[in-house]
N, C-alpha and C positions, 0 to 999 in steps of 0.2 A: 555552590552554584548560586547565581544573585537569583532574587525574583524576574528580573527582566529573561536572563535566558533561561530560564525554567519555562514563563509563557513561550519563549521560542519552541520548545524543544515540546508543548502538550500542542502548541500549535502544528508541529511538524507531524505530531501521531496524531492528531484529528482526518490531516489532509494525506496522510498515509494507509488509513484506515478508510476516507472516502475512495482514493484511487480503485485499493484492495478487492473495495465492494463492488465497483461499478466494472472492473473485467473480473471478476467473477459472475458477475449479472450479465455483463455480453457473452463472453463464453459460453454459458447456458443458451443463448438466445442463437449464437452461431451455429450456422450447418456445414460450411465447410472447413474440413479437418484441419488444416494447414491454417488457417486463422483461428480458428477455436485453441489452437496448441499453441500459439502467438498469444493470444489475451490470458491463455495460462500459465505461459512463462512471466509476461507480466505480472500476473497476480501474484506468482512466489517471488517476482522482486522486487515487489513492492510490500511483500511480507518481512523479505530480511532486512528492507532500510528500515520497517516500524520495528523490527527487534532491535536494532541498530541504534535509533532514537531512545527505545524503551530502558536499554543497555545506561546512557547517559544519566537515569531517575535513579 
């Protein structure tokens, strides 16, 4: 892998790891069921594209 898409790919689990965090932070914050289970599905898939990216290192 060059140095350039190595930056690609810590760039891609930085912004994978911010997503992660921010619907697990809303989820917390939400009270209705049916959204709160929305931003937790997001969060587990946005867990498997950072293993995904992590996979490529």
């Amino acid at each position: 892998m060059t140095e350039k898409e190595l930056l690609y790919v810590q760039d891609a689990l930085g912004h994978e790891q911010y997503f992660k965090t921010q619907c697990r932070d809303t989820a917390s914050r939400i009270q209705d069921g049916e959204l709160k289970r929305f931003a937790q599905q997001l969060e587990q898939k946005h867990s498997e594209i950072f293993r995904s990216f992590l996979g490529l290192l």
